[in-house]
C-alpha positions as CSV (number, residue, x, y, z in Angstrom):
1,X,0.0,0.0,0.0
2,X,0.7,2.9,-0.9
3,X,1.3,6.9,1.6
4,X,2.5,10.3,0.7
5,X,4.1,11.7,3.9
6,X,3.4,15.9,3.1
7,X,6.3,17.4,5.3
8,X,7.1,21.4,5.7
9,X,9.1,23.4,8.1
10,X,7.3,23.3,10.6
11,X,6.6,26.2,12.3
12,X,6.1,27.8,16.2
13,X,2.4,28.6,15.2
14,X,-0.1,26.1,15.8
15,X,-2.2,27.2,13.3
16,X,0.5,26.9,10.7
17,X,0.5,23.6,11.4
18,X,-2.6,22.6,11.7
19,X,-3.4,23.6,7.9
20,X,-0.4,20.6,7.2
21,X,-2.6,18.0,8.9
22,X,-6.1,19.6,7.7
23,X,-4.2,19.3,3.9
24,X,-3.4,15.8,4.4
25,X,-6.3,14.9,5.7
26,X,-8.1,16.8,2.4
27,X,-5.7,14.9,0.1
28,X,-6.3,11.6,1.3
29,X,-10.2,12.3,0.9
30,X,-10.0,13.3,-2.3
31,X,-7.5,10.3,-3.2
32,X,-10.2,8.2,-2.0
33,X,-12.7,9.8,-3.8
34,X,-11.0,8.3,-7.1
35,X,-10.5,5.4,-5.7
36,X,-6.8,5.3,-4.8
37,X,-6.5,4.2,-1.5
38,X,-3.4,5.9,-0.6
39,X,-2.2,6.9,3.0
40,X,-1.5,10.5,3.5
41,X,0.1,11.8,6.6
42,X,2.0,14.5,7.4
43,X,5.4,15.7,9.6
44,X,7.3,18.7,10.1
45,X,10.5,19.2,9.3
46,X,11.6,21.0,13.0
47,X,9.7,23.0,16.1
48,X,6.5,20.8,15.9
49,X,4.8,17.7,16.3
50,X,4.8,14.9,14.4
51,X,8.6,15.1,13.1
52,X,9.5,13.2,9.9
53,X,10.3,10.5,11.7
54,X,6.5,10.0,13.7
55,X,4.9,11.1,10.5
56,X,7.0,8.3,8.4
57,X,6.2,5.5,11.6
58,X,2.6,6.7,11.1
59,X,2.5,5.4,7.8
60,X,3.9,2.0,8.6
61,X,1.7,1.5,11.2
62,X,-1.4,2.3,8.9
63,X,0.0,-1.0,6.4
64,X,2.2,1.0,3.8
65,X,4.8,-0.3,2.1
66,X,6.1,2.5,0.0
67,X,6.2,5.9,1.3
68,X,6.5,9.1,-1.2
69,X,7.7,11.9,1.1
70,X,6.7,15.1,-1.1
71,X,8.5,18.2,0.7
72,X,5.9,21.0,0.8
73,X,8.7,23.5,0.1
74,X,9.3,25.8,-2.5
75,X,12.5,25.3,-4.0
76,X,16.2,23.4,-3.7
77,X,17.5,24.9,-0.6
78,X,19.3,22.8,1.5
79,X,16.3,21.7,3.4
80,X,14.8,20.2,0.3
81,X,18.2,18.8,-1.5
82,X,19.8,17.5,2.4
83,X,18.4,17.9,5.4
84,X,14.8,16.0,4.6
85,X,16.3,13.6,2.3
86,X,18.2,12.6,5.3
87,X,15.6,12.9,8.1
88,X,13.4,10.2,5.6
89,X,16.4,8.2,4.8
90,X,16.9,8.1,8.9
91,X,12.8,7.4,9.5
92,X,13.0,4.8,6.5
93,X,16.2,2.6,8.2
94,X,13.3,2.0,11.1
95,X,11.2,0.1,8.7
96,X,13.5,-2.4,6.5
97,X,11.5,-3.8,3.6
98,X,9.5,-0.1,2.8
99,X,10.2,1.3,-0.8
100,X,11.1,5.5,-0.2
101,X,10.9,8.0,-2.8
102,X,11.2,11.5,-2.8
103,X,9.3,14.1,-5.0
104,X,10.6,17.4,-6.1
105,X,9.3,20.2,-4.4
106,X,6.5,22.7,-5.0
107,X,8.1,24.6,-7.8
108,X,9.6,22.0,-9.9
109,X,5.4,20.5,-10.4
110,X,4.1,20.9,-13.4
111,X,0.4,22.7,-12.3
112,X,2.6,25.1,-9.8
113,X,2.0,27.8,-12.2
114,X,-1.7,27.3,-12.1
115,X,-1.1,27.6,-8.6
116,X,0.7,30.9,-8.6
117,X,-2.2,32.4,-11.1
118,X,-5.3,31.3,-8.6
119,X,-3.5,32.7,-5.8
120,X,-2.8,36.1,-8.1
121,X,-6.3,36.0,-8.9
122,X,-7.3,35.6,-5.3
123,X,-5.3,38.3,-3.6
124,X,-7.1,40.9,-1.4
125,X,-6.3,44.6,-1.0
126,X,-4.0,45.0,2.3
127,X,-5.8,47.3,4.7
């Protein structure tokens, strides 16, 4: 079985986190909505709860066999192109037998640019 572990920063506001689990917990509905039965859980990369390494035991625990860990970053910084690959690789050595990719981050996707335009379209006026 497959899961898609969704891991960011992380961050010391609460409600920043809480729209990581509230986005997994939207993907994996609409996953099974077209019937693919993928897991989807999330993990921060630092300063919250679950780290990479709860979010990828998660998974295991919930039957998958491959984890995709898709870092909900923007870009290549170092984050993206060491420090996650290695917090995965680290989480992944915990559970011999699991298949591990990594996806490229937010930028690199093709719709990212749809992205961009929605969120252009949706901007308010400051006050």
């Amino acid at each position: 079985m497959k899961a898609i572990l969704l891991i960011d920063h992380g961050s010391r506001r609460a409600a920043a986190n809480e729209q990581l689990r509230a986005l997994a917990e939207r993907l994996e509905r609409s996953l099974r909505q077209r019937d693919d039965d993928a897991i989807v859980e999330h993990a921060h990369m630092e300063l919250s709860a679950p780290d990479v390494a709860a979010g990828f035991a998660r998974c295991v625990a919930r039957g998958a066999t491959s984890v995709i860990a898709v870092p909900c970053m923007l870009s290549r910084g170092r984050h993206v192109t060491e420090d996650l690959p290695r917090l995965v690789r680290e989480a992944a050595a915990r559970s011999p037998g699991v298949e591990v990719s990594f996806a490229a981050p937010l930028a690199e996707q093709p719709s990212f640019l749809d992205v961009l335009r929605e969120a252009a379209a949706s901007a308010v006026a400051l006050p």
